[in-house]
Backbone bond lengths (Angstrom), bond angles and torsions (degrees), N, CA, C in turn:
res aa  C-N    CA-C-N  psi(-1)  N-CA   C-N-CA  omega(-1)  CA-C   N-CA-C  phi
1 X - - - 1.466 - - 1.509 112.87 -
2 X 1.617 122.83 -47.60 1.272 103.68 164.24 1.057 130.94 -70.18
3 X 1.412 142.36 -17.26 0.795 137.26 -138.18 1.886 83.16 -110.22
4 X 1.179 127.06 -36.61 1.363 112.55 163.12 1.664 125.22 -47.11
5 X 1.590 99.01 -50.40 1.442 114.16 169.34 1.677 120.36 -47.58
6 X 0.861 113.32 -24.93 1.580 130.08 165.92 1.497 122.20 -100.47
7 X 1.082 128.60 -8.47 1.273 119.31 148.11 1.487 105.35 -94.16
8 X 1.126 135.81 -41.74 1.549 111.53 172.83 1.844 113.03 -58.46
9 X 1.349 111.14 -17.52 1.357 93.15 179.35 1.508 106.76 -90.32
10 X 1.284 122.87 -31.98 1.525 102.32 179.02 1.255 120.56 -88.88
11 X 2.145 122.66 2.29 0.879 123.72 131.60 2.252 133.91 -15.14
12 X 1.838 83.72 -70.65 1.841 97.60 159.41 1.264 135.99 -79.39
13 X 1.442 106.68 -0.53 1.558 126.00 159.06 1.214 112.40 -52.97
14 X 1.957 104.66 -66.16 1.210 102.06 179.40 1.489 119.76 -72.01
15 X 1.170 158.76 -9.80 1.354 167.38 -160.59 1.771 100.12 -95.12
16 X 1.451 121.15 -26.92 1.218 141.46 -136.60 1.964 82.63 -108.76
17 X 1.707 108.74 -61.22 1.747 114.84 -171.53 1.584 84.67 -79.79
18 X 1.340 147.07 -2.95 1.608 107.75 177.59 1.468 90.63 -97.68
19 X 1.338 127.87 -18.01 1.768 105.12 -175.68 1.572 91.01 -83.90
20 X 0.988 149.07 -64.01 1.203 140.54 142.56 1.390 114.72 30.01
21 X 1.348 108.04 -99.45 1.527 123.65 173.83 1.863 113.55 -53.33
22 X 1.177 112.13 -38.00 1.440 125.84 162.62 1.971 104.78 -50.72
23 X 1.101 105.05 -64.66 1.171 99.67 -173.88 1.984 115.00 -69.30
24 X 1.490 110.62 -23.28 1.644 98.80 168.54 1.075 97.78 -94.21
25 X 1.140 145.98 8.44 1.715 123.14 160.19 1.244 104.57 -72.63
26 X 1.293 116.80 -39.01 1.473 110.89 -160.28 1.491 116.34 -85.81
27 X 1.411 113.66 -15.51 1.189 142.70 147.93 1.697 134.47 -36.29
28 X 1.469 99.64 -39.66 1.097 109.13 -149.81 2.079 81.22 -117.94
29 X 0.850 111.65 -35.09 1.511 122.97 163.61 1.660 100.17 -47.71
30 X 1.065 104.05 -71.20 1.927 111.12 -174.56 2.066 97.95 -60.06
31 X 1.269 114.13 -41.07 1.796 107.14 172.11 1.863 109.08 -62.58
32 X 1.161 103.25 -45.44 1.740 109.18 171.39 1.648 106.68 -49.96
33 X 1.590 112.70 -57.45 1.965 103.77 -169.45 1.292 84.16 -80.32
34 X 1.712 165.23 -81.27 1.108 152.25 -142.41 1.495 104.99 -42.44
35 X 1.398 123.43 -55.92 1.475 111.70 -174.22 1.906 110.80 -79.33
36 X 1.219 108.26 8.89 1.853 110.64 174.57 1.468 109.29 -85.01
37 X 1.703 102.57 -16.59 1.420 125.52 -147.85 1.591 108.47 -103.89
38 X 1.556 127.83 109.29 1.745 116.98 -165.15 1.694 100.72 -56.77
39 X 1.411 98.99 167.24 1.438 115.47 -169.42 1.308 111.19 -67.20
40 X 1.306 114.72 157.44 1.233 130.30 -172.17 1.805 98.69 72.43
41 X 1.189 135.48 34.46 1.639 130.92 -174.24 1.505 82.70 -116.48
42 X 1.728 84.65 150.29 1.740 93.53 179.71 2.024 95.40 -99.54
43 X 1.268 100.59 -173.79 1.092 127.01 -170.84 1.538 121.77 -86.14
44 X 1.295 108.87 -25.80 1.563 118.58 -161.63 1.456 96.07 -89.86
45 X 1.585 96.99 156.92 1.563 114.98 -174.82 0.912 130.98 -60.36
46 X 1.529 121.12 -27.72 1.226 120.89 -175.43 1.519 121.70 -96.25
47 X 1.728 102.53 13.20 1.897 124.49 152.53 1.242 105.30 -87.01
48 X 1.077 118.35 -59.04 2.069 111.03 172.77 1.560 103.99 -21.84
49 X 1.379 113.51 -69.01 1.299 76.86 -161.07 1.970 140.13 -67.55
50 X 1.193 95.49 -11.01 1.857 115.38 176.78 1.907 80.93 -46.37
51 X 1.025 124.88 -84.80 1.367 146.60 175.79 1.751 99.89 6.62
52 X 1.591 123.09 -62.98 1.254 127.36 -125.38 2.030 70.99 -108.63
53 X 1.025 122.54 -32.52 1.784 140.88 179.62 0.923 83.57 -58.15
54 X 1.687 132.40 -46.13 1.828 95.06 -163.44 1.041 118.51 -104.33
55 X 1.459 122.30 13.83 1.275 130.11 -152.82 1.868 90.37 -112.58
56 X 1.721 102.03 -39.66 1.545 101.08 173.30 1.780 104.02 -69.56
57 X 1.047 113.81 -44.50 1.747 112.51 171.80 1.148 110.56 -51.42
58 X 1.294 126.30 -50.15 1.832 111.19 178.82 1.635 102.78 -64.79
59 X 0.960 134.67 -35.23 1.814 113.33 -176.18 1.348 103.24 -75.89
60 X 1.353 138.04 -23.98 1.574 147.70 -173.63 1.601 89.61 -67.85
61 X 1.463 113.52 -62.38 1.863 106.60 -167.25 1.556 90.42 -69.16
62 X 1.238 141.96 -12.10 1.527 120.30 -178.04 1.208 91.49 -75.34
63 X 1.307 108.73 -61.52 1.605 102.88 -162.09 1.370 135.36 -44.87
64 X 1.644 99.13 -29.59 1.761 144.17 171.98 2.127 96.02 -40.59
65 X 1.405 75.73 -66.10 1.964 107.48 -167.96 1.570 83.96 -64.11
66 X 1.137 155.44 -94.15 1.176 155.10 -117.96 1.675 103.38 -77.25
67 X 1.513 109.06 -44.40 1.160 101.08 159.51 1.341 153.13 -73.14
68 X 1.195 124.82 -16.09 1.507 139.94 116.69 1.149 139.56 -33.68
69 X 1.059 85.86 -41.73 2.023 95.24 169.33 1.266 83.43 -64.14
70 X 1.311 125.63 -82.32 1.326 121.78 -164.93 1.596 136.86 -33.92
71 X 1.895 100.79 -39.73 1.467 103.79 168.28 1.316 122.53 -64.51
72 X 1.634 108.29 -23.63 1.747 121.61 -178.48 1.304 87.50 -76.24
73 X 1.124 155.04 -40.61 1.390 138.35 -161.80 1.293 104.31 -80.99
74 X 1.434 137.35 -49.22 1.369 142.36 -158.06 1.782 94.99 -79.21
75 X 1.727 123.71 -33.86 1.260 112.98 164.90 1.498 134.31 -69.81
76 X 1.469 95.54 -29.19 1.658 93.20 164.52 1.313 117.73 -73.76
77 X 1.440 120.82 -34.51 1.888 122.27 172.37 1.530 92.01 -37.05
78 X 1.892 112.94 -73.66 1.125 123.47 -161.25 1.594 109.11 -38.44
79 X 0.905 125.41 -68.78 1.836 143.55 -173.82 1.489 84.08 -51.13
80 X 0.848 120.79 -100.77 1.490 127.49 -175.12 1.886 104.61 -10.41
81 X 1.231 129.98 -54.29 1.170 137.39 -156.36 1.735 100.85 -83.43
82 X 1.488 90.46 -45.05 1.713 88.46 -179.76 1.695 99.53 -80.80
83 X 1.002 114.19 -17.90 1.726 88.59 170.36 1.521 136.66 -83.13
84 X 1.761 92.34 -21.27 1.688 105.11 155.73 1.491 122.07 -66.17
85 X 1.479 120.55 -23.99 1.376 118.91 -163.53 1.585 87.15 -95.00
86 X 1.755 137.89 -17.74 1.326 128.49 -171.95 1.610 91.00 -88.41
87 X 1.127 126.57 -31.41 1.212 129.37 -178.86 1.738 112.93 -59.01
88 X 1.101 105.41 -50.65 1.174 110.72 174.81 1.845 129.99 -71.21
89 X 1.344 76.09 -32.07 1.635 76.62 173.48 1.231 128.66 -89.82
90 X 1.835 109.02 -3.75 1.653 134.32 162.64 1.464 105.62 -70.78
91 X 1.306 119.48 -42.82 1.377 118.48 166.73 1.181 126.23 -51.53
92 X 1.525 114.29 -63.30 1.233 117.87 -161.48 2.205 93.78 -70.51
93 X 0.880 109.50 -46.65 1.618 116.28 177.00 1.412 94.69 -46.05
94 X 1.357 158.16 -45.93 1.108 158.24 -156.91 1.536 100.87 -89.46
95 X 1.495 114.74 -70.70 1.503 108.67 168.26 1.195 128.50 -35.26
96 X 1.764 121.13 -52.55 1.262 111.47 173.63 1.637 116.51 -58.91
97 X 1.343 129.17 -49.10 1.081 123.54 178.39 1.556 120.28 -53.66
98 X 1.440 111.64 -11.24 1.539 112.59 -174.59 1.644 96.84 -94.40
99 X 1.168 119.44 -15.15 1.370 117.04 -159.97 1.568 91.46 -117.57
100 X 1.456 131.31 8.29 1.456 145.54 165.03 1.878 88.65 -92.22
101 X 0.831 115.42 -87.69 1.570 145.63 -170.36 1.927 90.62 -38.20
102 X 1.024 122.87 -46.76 1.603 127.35 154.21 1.637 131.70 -32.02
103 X 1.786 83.44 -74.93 1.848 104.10 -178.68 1.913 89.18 -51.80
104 X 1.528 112.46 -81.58 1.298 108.50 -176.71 1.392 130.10 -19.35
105 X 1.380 107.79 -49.63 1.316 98.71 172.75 1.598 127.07 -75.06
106 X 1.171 104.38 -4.69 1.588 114.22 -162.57 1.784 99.11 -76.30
107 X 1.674 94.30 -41.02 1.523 123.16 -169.63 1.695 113.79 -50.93
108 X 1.393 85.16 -62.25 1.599 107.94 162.61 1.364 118.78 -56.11
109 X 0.947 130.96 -20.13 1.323 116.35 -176.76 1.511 96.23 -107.43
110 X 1.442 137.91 -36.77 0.963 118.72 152.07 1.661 160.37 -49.97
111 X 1.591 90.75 -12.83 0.938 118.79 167.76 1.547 118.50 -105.28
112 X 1.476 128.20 3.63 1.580 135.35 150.05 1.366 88.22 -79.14
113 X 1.272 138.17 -43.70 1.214 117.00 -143.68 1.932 99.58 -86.89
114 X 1.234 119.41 -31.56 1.540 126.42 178.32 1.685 106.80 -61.73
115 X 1.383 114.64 -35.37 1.090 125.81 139.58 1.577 155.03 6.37
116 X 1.365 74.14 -81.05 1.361 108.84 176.51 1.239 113.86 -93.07
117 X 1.296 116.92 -45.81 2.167 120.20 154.06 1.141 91.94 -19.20
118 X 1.715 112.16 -69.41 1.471 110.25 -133.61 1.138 112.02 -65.73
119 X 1.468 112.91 -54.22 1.609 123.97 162.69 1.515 141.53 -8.62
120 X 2.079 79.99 -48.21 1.521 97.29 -172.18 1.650 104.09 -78.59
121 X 1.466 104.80 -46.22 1.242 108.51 -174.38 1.603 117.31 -55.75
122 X 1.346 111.34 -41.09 1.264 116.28 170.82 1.740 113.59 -59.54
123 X 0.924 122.16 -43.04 1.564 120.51 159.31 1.201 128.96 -66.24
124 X 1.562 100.30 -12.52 2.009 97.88 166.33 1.521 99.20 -74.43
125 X 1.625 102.71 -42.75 2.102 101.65 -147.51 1.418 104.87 -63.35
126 X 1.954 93.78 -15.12 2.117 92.05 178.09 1.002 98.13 -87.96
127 X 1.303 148.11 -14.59 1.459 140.16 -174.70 1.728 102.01 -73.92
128 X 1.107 93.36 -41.05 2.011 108.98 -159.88 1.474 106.83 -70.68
129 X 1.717 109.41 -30.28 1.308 127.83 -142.94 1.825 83.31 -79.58
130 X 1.150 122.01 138.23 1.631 140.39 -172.49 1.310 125.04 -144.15
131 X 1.459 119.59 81.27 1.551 126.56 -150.74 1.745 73.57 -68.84
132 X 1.691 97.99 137.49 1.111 139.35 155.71 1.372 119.78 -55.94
133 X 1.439 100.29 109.87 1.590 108.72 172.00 1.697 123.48 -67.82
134 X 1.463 129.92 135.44 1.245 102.80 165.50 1.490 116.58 -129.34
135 X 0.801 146.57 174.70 1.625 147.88 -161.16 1.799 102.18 -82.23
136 X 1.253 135.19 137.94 1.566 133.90 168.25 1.183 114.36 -77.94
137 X 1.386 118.46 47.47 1.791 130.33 173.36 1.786 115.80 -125.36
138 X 0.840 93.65 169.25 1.661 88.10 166.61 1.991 119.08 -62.43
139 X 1.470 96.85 -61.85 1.409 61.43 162.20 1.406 147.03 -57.70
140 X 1.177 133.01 7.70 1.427 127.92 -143.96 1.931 75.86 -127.81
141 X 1.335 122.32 -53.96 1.242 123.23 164.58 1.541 114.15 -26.13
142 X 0.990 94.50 -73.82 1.565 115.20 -173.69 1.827 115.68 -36.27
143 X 1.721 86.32 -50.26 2.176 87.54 174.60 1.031 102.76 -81.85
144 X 1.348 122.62 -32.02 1.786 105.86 178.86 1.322 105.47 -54.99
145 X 1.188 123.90 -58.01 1.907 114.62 -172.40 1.318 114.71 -47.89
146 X 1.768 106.84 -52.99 1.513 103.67 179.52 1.039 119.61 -46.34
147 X 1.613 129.02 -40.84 1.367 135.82 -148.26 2.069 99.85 -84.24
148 X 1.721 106.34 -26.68 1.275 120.63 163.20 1.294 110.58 -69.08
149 X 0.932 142.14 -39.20 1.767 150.99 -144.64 1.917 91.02 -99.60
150 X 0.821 136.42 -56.11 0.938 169.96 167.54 1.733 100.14 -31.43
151 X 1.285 113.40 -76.59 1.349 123.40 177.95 1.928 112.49 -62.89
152 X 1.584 118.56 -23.16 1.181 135.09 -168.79 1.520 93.34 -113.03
153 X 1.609 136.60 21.91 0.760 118.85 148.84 1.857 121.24 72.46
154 X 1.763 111.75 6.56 1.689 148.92 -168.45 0.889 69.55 -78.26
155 X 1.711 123.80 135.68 1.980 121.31 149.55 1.866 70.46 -98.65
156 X 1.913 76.57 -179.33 1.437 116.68 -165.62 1.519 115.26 138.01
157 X 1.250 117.03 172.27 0.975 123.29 -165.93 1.765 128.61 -145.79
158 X 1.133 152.63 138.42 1.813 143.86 -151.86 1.385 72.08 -55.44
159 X 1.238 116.70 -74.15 1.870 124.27 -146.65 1.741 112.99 -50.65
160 X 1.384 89.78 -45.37 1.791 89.97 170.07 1.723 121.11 -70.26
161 X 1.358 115.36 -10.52 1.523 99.33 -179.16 1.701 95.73 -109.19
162 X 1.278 109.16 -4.48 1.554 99.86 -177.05 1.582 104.39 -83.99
163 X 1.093 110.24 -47.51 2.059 113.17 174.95 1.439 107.59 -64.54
164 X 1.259 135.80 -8.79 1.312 123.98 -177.33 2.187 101.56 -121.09
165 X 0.964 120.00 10.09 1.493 134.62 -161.71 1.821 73.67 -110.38
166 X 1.639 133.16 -87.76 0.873 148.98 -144.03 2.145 99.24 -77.35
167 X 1.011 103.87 -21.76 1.284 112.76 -175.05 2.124 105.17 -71.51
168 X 1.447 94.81 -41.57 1.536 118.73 -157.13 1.384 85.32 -93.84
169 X 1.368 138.12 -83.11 1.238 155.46 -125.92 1.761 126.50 -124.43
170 X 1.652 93.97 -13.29 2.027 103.46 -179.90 1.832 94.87 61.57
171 X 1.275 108.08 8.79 1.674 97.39 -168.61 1.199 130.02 100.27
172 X 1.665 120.45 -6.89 1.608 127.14 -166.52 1.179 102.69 -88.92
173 X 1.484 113.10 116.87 1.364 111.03 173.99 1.285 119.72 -56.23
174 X 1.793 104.37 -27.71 1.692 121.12 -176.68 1.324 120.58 -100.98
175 X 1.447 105.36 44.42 1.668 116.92 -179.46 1.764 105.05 -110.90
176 X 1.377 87.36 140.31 1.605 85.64 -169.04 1.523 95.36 -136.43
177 X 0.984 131.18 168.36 1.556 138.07 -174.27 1.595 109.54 -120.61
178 X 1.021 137.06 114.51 1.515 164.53 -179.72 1.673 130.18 -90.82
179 X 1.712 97.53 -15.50 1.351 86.37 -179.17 1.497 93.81 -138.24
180 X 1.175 155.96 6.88 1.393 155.63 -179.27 1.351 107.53 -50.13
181 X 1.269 133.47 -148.71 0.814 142.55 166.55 1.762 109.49 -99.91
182 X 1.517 97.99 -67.56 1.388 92.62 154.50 1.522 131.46 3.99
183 X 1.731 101.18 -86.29 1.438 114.91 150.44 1.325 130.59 -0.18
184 X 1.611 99.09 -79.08 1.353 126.56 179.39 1.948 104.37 -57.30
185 X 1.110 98.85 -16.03 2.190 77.55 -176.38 1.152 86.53 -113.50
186 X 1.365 135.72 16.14 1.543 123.11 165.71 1.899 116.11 93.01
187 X 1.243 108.88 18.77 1.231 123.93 166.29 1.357 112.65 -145.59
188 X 1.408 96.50 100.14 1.504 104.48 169.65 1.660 128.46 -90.43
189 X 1.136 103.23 176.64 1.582 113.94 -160.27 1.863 96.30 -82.12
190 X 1.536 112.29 143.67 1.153 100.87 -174.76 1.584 102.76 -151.54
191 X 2.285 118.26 158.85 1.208 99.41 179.81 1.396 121.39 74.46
192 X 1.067 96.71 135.46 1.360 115.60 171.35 1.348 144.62 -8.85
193 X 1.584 107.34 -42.26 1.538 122.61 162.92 2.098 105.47 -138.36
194 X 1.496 97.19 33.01 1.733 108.95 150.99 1.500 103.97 47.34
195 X 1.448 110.47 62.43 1.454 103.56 169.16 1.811 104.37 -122.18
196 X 1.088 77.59 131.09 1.934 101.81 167.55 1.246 113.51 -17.58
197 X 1.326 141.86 139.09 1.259 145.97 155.74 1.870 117.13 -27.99
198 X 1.365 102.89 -64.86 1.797 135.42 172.22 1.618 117.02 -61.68
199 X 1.745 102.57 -13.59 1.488 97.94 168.51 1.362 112.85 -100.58
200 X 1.312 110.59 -22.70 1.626 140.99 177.99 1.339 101.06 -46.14
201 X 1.412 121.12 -78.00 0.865 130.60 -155.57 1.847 111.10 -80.71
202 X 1.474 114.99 -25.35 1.573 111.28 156.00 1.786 125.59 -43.09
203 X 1.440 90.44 -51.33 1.208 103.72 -150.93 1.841 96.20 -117.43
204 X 1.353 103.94 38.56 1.595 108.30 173.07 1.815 100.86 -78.62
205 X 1.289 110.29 159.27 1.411 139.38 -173.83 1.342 124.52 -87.36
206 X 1.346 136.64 43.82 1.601 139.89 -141.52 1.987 92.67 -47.57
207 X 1.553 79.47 117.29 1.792 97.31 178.56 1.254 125.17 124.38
208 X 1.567 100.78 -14.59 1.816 105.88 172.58 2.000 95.10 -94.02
209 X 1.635 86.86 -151.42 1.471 121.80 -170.48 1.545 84.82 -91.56
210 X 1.352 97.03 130.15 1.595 103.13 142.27 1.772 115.37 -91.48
211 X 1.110 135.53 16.30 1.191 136.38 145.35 1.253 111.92 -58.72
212 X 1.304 130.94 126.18 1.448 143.92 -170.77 1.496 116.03 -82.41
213 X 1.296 116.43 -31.65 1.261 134.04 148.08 1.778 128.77 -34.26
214 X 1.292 110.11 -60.01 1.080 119.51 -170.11 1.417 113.32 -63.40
215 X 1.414 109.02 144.71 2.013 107.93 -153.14 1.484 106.68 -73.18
216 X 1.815 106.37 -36.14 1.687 101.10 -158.12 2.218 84.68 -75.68
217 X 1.318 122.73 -60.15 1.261 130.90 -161.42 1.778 89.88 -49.43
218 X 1.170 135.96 -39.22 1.537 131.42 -169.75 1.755 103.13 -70.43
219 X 1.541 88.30 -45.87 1.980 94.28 -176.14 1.551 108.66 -53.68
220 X 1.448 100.48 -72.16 1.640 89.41 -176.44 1.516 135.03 -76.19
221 X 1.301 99.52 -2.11 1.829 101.94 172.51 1.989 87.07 -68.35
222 X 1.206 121.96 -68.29 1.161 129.36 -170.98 1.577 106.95 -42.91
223 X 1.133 138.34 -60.47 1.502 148.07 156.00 1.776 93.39 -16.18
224 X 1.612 103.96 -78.42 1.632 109.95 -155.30 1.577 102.65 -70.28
225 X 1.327 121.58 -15.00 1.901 114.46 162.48 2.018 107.09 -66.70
226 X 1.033 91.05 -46.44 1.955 104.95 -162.76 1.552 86.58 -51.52
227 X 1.293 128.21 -64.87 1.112 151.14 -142.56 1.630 97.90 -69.01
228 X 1.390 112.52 -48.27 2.038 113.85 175.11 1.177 88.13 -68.44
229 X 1.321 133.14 -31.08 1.697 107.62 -166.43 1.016 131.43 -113.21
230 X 1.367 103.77 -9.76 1.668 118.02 -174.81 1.836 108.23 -116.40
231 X 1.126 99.46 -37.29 1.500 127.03 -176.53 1.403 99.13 103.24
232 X 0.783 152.28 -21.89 1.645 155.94 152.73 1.175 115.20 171.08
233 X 2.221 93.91 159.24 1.133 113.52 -131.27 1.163 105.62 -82.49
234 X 1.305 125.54 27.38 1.774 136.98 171.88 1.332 107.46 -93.38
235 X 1.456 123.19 -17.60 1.112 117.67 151.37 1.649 142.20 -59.63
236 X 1.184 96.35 -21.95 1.714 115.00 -177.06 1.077 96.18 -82.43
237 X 1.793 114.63 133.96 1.189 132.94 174.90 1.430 115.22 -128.47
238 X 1.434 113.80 -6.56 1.381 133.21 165.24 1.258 137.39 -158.31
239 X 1.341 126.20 -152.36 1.569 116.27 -176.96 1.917 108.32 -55.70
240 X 1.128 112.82 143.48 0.953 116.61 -163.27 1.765 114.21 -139.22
């Protein structure tokens, strides 16, 4: 009989150390979060959780911080990048304008210098330039006109003003005709190849003598009449 009585009691012995032990585990669980917990924190459960909130809030502000850091980094790349690419494109804008500001000048000076060729050359051709002497004879008459006729675009020819000079005149610059008809209306034939006063002066040569007399101003006025009418004065074979 006792000995039943004693196993039913240490039967509730044991039932007695697991609430027991149940109750300091759970005990000692609540001493574990109280000391996780800053001072002055109570013990009860429904403070635990603030606890586990701030612990997820501190990785949230890291994450906060890390990502910012990060946007500050990707904005300074940015700034940084656009100030190399303004940099560069201040350069190259500067170079080209130096290498504008270059060509130009190159231009210019090449063009004083074409200039200045020209100048010179034009001051040689007056240096070079040697008015042509000609002899005080008929022949010498004769190339002077051509060499006029010639520049005015007069055809004709030595041979054609020499057969019609000697035909009209024997060569006298101071031969004049007195009985022609001409004559007769009061304008006579005059010079070298005997042209009229009134044809003279149509068909004068801008650059000779208007003296009617004079051989080269008589030759080519006479040349530049033959020439409207004949087509030139190699055509004339007589009075004309």
């Amino acid at each position: 009989m006792p000995k039943n009585i004693f196993t039913r009691g240490h039967s509730r012995l044991n039932r007695t150390h697991k609430i027991a032990l149940a109750g300091a585990g759970t005990l000692g669980a609540a001493a574990i979060a109280a000391a996780a917990i800053p001072g002055g924190g109570h013990t009860t459960t429904d403070e635990a959780a603030p606890a586990a909130k701030v612990a997820y809030s501190t990785k949230q502000i890291q994450d906060v911080h890390a990502g910012v850091t990060g946007q500050l980094a990707g904005a300074g790349q940015k700034a940084a990048a656009a100030k190399k690419a303004a940099d560069a494109k201040k350069a190259a804008e500067k170079k080209a304008a130096a290498k504008k500001a270059a060509a130009k000048k190159k231009a210019a000076e090449k063009a004083a210098k074409a200039r200045a060729a020209k100048k010179a050359a034009s001051r040689s051709a007056t240096r070079t330039v040697v008015k042509k002497s000609y002899t005080n004879n008929l022949d010498g008459w004769i190339r002077e006109a051509l060499d006029i006729m010639d520049a005015k675009n007069i055809p004709g020819s030595y041979h054609g003003l020499h057969k019609n000079i000697i035909r009209e005149s024997s060569g006298n610059p101071k031969a004049i005709n007195d009985w022609d008809i001409n004559a007769i209306n009061g304008v006579p034939s005059k010079g070298l190849l005997q042209v009229i006063p009134p044809t003279f002066a149509a068909y004068h040569v801008k650059g000779t003598s208007w003296n009617i007399y004079d051989p080269v101003a008589n030759i080519t006025a006479a040349a530049n009449y033959a020439a409207d009418k004949y087509g030139t004065i190699d055509n004339v074979n007589s009075a004309y």
